[in-house]
C-alpha positions in Angstrom: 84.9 157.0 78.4 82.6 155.0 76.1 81.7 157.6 72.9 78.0 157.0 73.5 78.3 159.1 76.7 78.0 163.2 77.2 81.3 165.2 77.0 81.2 167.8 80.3 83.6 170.9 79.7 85.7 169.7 82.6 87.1 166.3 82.9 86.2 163.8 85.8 88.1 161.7 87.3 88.1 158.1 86.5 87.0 155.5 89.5 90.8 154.1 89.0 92.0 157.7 89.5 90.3 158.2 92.5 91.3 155.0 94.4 94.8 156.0 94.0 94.5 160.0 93.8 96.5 161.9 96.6 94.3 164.2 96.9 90.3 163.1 97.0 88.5 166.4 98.6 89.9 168.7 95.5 88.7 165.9 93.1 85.5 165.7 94.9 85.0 169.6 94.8 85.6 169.8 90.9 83.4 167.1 90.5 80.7 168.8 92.1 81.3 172.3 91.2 81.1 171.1 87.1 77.6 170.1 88.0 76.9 173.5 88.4 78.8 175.1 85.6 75.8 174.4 83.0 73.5 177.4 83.8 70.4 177.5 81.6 70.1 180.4 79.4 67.1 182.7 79.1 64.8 181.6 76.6 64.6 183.7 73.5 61.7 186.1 73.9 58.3 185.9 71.7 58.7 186.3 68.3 56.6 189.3 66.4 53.7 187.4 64.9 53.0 185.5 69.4 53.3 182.2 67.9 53.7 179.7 70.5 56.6 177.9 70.1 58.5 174.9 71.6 61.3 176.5 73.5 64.6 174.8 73.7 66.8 175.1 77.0 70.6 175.6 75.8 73.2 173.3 77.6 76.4 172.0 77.4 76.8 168.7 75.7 73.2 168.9 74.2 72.7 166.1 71.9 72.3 165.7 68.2 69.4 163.1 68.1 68.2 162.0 65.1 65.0 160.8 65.4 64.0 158.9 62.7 66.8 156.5 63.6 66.4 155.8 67.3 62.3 156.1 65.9 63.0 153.1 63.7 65.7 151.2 66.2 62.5 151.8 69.0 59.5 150.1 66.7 61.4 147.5 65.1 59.9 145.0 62.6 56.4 145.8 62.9 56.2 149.2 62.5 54.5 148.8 59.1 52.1 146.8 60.8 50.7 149.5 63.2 50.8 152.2 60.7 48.1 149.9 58.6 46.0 150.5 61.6 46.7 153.7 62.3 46.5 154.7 58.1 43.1 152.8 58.0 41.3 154.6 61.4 42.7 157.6 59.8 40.9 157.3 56.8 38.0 156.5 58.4 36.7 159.5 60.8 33.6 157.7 61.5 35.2 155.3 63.7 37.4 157.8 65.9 36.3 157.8 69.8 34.6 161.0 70.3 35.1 162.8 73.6 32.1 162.4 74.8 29.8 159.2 74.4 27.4 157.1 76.3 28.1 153.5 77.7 26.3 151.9 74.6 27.1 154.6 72.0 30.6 153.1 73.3 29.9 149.4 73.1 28.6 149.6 69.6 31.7 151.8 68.2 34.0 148.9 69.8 32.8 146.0 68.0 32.1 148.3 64.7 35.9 149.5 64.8 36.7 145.7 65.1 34.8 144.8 62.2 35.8 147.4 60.1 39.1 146.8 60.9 38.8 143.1 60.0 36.6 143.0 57.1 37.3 146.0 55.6 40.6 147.0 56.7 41.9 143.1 55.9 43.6 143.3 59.5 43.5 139.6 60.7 45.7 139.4 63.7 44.5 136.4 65.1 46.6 134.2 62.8 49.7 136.3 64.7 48.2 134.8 67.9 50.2 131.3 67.9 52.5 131.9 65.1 53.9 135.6 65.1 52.9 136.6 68.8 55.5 140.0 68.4 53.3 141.2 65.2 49.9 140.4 67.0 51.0 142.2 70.2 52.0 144.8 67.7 48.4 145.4 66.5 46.7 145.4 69.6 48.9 147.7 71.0 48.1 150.2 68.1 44.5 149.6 69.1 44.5 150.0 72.2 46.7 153.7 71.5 43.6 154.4 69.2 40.9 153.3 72.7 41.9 151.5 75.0 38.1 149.8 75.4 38.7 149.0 71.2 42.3 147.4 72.4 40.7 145.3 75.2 37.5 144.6 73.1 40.3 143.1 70.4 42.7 141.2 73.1 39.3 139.6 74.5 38.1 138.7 70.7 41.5 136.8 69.9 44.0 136.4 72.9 41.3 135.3 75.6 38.3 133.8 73.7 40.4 132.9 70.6 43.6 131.8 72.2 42.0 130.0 74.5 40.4 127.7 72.0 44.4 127.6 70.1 46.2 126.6 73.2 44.1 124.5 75.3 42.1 122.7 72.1 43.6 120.6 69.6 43.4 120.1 65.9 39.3 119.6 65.6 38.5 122.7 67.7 41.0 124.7 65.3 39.2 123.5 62.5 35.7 124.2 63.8 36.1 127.7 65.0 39.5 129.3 63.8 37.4 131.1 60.9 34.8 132.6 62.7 37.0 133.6 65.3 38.7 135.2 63.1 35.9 136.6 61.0 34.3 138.1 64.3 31.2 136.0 62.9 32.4 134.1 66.4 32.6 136.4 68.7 33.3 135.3 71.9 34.5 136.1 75.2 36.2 134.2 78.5 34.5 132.9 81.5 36.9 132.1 83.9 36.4 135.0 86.8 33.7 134.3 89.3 31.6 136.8 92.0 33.7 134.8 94.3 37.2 133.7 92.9 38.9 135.8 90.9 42.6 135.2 91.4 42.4 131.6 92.4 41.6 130.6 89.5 42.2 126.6 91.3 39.2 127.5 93.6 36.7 128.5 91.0 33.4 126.8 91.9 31.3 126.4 88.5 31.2 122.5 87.6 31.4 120.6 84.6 29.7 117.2 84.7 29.9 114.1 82.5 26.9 112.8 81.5 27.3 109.2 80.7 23.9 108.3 78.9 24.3 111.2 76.5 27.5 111.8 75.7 27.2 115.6 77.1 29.1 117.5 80.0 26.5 119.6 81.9 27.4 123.0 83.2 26.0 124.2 86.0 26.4 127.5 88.9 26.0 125.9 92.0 25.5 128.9 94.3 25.5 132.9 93.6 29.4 133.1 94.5 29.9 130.8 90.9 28.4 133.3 88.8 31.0 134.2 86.0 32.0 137.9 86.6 33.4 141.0 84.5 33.4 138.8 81.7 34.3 140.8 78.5 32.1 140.6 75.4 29.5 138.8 77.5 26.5 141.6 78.0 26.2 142.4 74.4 27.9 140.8 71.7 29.3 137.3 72.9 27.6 134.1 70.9 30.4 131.7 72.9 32.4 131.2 76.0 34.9 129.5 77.0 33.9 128.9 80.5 36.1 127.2 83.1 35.1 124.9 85.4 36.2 121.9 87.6 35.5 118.7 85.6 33.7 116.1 87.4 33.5 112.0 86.2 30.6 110.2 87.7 32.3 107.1 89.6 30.7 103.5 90.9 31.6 104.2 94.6 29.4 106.3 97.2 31.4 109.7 96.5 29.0 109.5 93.0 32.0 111.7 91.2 35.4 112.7 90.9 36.8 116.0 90.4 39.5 116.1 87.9 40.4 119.7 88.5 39.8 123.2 86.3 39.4 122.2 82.7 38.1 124.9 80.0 34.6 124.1 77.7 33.3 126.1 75.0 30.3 126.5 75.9 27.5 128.8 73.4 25.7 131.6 75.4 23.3 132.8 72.1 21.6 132.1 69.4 23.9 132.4 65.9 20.3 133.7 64.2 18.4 135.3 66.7 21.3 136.4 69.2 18.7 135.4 71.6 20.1 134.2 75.1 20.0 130.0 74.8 18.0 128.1 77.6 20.0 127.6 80.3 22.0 130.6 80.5 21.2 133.8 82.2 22.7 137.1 81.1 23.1 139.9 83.0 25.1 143.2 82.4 27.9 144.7 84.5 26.7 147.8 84.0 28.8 151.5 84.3 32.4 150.9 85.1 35.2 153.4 86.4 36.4 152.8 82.9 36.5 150.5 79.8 32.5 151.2 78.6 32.9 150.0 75.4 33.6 146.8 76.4 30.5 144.8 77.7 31.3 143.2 80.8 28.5 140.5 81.4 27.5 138.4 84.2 26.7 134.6 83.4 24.8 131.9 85.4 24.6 128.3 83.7 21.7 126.3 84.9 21.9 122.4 83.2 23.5 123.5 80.2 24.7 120.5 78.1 27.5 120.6 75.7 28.9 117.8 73.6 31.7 116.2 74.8 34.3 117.4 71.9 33.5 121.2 73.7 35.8 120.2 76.5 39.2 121.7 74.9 41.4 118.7 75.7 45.0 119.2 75.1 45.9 118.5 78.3 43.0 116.2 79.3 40.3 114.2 77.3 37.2 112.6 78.0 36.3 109.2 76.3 32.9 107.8 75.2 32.7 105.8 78.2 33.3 108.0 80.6 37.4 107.5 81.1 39.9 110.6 82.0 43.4 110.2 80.1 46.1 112.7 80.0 49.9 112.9 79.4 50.3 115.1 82.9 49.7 112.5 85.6 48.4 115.0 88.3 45.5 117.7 88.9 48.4 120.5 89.8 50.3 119.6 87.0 47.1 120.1 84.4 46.2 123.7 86.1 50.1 124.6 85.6 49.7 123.5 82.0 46.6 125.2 81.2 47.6 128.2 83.0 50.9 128.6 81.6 49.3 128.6 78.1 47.3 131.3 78.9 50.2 133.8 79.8 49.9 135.6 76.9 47.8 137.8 78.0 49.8 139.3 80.7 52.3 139.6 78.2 50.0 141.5 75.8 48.6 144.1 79.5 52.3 144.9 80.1 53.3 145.9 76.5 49.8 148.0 75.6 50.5 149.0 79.2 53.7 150.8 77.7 51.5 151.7 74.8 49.4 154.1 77.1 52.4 155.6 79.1 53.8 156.5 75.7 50.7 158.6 75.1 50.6 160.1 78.7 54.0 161.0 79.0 54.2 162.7 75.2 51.2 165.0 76.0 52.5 166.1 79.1 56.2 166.7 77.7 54.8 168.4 74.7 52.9 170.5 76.9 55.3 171.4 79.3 57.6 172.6 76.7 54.8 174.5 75.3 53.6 175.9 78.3 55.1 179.2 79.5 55.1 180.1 82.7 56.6 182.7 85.3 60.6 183.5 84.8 63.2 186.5 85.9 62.2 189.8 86.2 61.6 192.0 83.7 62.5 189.0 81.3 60.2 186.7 78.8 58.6 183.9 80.6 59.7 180.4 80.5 58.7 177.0 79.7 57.9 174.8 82.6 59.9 172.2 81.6 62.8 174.5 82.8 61.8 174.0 86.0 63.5 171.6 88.1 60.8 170.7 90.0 58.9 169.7 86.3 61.9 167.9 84.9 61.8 165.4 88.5 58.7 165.0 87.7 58.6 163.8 84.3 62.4 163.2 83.1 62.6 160.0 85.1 59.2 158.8 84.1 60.5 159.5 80.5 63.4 157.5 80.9 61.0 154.7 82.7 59.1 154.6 79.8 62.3 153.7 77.6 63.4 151.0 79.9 59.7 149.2 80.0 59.5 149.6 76.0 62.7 147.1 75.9 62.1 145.2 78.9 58.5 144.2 77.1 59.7 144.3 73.7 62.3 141.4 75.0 59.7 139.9 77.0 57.1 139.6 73.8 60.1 138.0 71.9 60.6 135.2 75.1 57.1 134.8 74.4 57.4 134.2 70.5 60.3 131.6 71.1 58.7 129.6 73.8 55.7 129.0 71.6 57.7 127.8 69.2 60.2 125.4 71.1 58.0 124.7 74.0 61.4 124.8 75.8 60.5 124.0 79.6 63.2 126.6 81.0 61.5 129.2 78.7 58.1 128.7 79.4 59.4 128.8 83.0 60.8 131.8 82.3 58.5 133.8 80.1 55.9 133.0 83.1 57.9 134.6 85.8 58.7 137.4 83.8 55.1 138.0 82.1 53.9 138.2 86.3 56.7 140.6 87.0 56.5 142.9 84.1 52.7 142.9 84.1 52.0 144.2 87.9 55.3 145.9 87.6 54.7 148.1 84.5 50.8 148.5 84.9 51.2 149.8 88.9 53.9 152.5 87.6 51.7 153.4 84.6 48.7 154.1 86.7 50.5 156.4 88.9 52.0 158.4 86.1 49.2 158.5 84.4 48.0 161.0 87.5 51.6 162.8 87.5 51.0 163.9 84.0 47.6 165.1 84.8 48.7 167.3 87.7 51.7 168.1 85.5 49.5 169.7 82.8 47.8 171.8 85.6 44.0 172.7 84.9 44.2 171.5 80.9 45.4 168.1 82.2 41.5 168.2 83.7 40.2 168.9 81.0 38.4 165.7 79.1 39.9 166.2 75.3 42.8 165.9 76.5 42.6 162.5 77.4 44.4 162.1 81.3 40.5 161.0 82.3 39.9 158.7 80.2 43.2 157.3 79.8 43.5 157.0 83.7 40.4 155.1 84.0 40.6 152.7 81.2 43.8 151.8 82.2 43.5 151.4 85.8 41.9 148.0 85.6 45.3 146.6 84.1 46.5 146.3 87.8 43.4 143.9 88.5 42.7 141.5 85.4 45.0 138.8 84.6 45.7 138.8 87.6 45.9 141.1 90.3 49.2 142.7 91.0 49.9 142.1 94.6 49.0 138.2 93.8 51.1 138.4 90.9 54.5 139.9 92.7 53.8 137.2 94.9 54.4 134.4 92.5 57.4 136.4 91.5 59.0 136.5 95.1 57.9 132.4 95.3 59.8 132.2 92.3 63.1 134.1 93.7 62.5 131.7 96.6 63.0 128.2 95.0 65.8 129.6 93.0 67.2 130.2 96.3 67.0 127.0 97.3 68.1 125.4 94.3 71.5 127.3 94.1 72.2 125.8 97.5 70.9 121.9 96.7 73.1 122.7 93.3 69.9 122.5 91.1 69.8 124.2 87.5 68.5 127.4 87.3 66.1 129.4 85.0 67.5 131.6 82.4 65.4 134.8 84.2 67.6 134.1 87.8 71.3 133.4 86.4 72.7 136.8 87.7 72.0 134.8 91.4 74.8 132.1 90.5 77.1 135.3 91.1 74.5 137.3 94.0 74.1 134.5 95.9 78.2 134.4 96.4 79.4 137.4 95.5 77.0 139.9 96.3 76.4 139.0 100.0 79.9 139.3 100.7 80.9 143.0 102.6 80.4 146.1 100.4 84.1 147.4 100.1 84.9 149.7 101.8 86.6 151.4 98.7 84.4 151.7 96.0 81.2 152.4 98.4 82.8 155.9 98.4 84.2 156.4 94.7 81.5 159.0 93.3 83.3 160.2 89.5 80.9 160.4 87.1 82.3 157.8 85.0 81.7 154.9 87.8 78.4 156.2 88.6 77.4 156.0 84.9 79.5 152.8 84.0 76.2 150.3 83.8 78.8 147.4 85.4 78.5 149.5 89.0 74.6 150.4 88.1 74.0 146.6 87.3 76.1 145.8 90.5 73.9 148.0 92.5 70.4 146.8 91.5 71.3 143.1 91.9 73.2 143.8 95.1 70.0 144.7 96.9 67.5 141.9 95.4 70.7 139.5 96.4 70.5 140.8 100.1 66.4 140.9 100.2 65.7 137.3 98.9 68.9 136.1 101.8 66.7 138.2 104.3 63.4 137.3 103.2 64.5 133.5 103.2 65.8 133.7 107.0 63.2 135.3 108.2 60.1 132.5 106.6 62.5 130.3 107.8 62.7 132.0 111.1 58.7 132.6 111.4 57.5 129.2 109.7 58.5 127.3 113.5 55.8 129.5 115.1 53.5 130.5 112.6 53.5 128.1 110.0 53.9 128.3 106.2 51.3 130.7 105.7 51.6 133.1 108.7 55.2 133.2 107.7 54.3 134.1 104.4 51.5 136.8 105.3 53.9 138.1 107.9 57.0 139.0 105.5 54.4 139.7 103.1 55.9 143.2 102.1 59.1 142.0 102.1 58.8 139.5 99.4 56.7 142.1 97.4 59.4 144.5 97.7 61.6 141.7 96.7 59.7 141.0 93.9 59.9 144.6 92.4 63.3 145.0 93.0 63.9 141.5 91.0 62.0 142.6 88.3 63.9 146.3 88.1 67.3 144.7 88.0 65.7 142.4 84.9 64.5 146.1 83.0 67.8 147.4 83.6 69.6 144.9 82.3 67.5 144.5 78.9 67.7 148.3 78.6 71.5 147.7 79.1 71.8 145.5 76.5 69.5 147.7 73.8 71.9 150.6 74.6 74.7 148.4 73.2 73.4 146.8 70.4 71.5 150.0 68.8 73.4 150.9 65.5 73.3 154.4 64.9 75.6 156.3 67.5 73.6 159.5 68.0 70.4 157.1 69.1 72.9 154.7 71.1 74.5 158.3 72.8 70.5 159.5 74.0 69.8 155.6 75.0 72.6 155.5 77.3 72.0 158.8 78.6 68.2 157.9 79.6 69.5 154.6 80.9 71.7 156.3 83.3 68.8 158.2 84.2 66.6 155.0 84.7 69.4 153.8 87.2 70.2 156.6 89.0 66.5 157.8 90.0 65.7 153.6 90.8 69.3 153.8 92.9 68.5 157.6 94.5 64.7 156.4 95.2 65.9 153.6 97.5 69.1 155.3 98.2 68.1 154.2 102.7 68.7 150.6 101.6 71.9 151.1 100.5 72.9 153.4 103.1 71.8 150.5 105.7 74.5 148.7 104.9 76.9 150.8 103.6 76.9 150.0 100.2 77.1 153.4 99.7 78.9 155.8 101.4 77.3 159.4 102.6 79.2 161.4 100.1 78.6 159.1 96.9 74.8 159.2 98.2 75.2 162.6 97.6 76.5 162.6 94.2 74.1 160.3 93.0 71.4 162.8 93.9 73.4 165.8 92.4 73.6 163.3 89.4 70.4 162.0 89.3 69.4 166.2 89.1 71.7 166.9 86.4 70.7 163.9 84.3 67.2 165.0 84.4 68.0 168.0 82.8 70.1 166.4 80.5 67.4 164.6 78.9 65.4 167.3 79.2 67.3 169.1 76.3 66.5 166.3 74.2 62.9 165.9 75.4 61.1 166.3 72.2 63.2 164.6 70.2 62.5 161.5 72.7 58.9 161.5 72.8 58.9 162.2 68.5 60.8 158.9 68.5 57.7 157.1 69.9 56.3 157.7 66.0 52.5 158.5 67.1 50.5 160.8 64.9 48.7 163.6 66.1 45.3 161.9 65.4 46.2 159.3 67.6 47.4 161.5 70.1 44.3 163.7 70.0 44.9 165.9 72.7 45.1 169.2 71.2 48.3 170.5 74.3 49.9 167.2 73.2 50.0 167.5 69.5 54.0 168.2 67.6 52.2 171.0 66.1 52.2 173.8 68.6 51.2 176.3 66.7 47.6 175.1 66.4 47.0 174.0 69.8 45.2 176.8 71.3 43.3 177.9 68.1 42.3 174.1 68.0 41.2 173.8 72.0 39.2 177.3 71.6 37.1 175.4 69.1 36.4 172.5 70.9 34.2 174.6 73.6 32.7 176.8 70.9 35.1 180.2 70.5 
């Protein structure tokens, strides 16, 4: 058995053992009886002086984490640079979110936490943005722990308005405004949504048009379904945009111009003196949102603006004096591809702050729950509710999620780093599939757990200093912006599709789909007949068989989901095809991106150094697997990948893993580093002993 895995009391049976054992039902009925033969102990009963204390559930095999280690193997590199943030906002109590504040009490506290952060704090991420993407995401992510409106307010500041002008300009627009984007003397937002396009970003409707005699492009909103929507940093504290629009060249025949596709303009909304709103542009505010007031969503309507002609950002198309369109991509699709693909960084930075928040979530609720007493035998002390099984399925497996989408967007941020700086096609091909998966992936399952902890923490949950509100409602927008999830899992499942295709034309293919060279063959083949029944411990946590497993199913649903658009395109067409295996391909898509997070969490098991941290990695990762496996354990049933009795064990498994990792609860949500200022929540804080004293003051006693 590998030395990173828990020692039981009673040896099981190996897979190979089994295959060949005479006598299977007595194997079978140890197996399950030693999941039983770990009964929790009573808790010790309150000590003299009633302090509250952290109770710890006695088990066989607990293990001896050291967290500092598996704290420094988790926040790699750049911890040092999100304990500058978190050391400076601690030294400055002035700028901590208070509990309760109005829309534009919020607004203002944003942009002055950005400041002070930048001026006097000397944090300057945005030079990260293009050159060290891993130590940018790293400091946005420590914003957006601190508020999540601060972290958006900073992502809109430098990856959107900022990276915009990096990526899609060229060496003069760098010049121009890299300092006073930087500065926040530029502050600026990104105009790209519209009332009526949001997603289809290739259908937006706001125009761009040369002017000839003057050497200016004029922007223009043709209709009220063009006005630029939900644009951050707009209402309030925007002086420039970078608006996107289709670019249109006036021509010599009767059509009068040519549209050259979506191209991106910088394009200034106010005044750098006054602040006053500049002719030509109307400015309205969003108003009060679900979440996110302190960042100032604006409305924008261009009436005849004109811009120079060096506002265009042209890296991947340029307008001469005379009116002529060149560029080194010879199409219209080709450009928006371009253009798009270098904006992808920001669903990499929504699924890694995404993380960010869950960390926060799920550590108050464990804290809590370990805290919390409740109930117990009779006559006896009462126990914590994380003893409870019912507790532990609640929260284990989202513990052990949150582990496997820490690495998954960890590896996902470094992807990122390398494609921008080789410009590899494969990789940028890669990161973009990946970035769409693990962003609608990661922020869907974040915004349901952020309600689980909630409800987990009972009637405190509800309460607002505790954070569950507010941290539900900032982050529920992450499922919408950048693009919305279902739309997103949908380029996912296009992408499993051509891959499909090419593996049978013999085509190349991307780094994120080489596990289907094997599927594709391998995989499809009949489950045997053998090892659908072996249920030992050892094979059910041996991550060959869990990694089997996961890629198994994504292998049969892309065959499926390919027969049956082929079946339905000769009747419905492309489309109706599409629309009517539409939740097939999304459930497609998630499972593809699943069997991606196991395998990066896979991989982080092995290469972590320090054997007690490598011992609770691989015991979460089981956990990760099992619950995934158990939670569509019908699939596999369907086609007898697994047989009834292995089903069963990986539920009795799945159970007993839970409360594995509940013995080492604390020491797994300590690893996560996050000081109790940041974590705020007085039932969330490592210090239990002032919880209650400190939530008595809050309301006045």
């Amino acid at each position: 058995m590998d030395p990173s895995r828990l020692q039981s009391h009673v040896s099981h049976p190996t897979a190979e053992n089994e295959q060949d054992n005479n006598h299977p039902l007595i194997n079978r009925r140890i197996q399950r009886l030693t999941l039983h033969l770990n009964p929790t102990e009573a808790p010790p009963p309150p000590s003299s002086n009633q302090q509250l204390q952290l109770l710890t559930c006695a088990a066989r095999g607990k293990l001896n984490v050291s967290t500092p280690h598996l704290s420094m193997y988790m926040r790699g590199k750049y911890r040092n640079e999100q304990q500058k943030v978190y050391d400076f906002f601690e030294s400055r109590p002035d700028l901590q979110t208070p509990v309760e504040i109005s829309k534009d009490e919020h607004r203002e506290l944003c942009m002055r936490q950005l400041l002070a952060m930048v001026r006097e704090g000397g944090i300057r991420p945005f030079k990260y943005v293009v050159e060290e993407p891993g130590r940018y995401f790293a400091i946005a992510e420590a914003a957006g722990i601190l508020d999540v409106s601060f972290g958006v307010k900073l992502g809109v500041q430098y990856s959107l308005w900022g990276g915009s002008v990096l990526n899609l300009g060229t060496k003069k627009h760098r010049d121009k405004y890299f300092n006073g984007i930087d500065s926040v003397e530029y502050p600026g937002c990104f105009a790209m949504t519209e009332l009526h396009h949001g997603s289809n970003v290739q259908g937006l409707e706001t125009v761009a048009t040369f002017d000839l005699l003057t050497d200016e492009f004029v922007i223009d909103t043709p209709h009220d379904g063009a006005i630029k929507w939900w644009i951050g940093n707009a209402a309030v504290h925007g002086k420039f945009a970078t608006v996107f629009a289709k670019l249109m060249l006036p021509t010599h025949d009767t059509k009068g111009v040519t549209d050259m596709g979506v191209h991106a303009f910088i394009v200034p909304i106010r005044d750098m003196t006054t602040h006053e709103t500049l002719p030509g542009v109307e400015i309205q505010d969003c108003g009060h949102k679900v979440g996110l007031n302190g960042v100032d969503n604006g409305a924008l309507r261009f009436r005849s603006v004109r811009i120079p002609r060096n506002n265009l950002l042209n890296r991947f198309g340029d307008v001469s004096r005379d009116g002529k369109y060149t560029s080194s991509l010879p199409t219209i699709s080709k450009r928006f591809a371009a253009t798009l693909g270098e904006l992808v960084g920001g669903r990499v930075g929504l699924a890694y702050s995404s993380v960010g928040i869950l960390k926060i979530a799920v550590t108050i609720a464990i804290r809590y729950a370990l805290l919390r007493q409740q109930f117990g035998p009779p006559k006896q002390a009462e126990i914590s509710i994380l003893d409870y099984q019912s507790h532990q399925h609640k929260l284990m497996p989202m513990l052990a999620s949150t582990y496997a989408f820490h690495f998954a967007t960890t590896n996902l941020v470094a992807k990122y780093s390398e494609m921008k700086k080789t410009q590899d096609e494969e990789l940028v091909a890669d990161v973009h599939a990946l970035s769409a998966g693990l962003k609608a992936y990661v922020t869907t399952y974040t915004a349901k757990s952020l309600s689980t902890c909630r409800e987990a923490c009972g009637g405190h949950g509800y309460a607002a200093v505790n954070r569950f509100g507010s941290l539900r409602n900032d982050h529920d927008i992450f499922q919408t912006f950048e693009g919305d999830n279902t739309v997103l899992l949908q380029q996912v499942a296009a992408d499993l599709l051509k891959q499909y295709q090419k593996k049978f034309q013999g085509g190349t293919l991307a780094v994120t789909w080489n596990y289907l060279r094997e599927s594709m063959s391998t995989y499809m083949s009949q489950p045997n007949p053998v090892t659908s029944r072996w249920e030992g411990e050892d094979h059910l946590r041996d991550s060959t068989f869990q990694l089997d497993a996961f890629r198994y199913r994504t292998s049969r649903l892309l065959h499926s989901a390919a027969m049956r658009l082929q079946k339905h395109t000769k009747t419905l067409g492309s489309f109706g095809a599409w629309n009517r295996c539409l939740n097939h391909l999304l459930t497609l898509a998630e499972s593809h991106i699943e069997s991606v997070i196991l395998e990066t969490f896979i991989k982080a098991v092995k290469n972590c150094p320090d054997p007690s941290s490598r011992a609770a990695l691989k015991l979460v990762c089981d956990l990760y697997a099992m619950d995934r496996i158990w939670n569509d354990i019908g699939t596999y049933r369907n086609v007898d990948y697994v047989a009834p009795n292995k089903a069963k064990a990986i539920h009795k498994l799945t159970e007993y893993l839970s409360f594995q990792v509940r013995n080492v609860a604390r020491e797994l949500v300590d690893a996560f580093d996050i000081p109790d200022f940041v974590i705020r929540a007085p039932i969330g804080k490592q210090t239990p002993v002032e919880v209650y004293s400190e939530y008595r003051q809050h309301i006045g006693f």
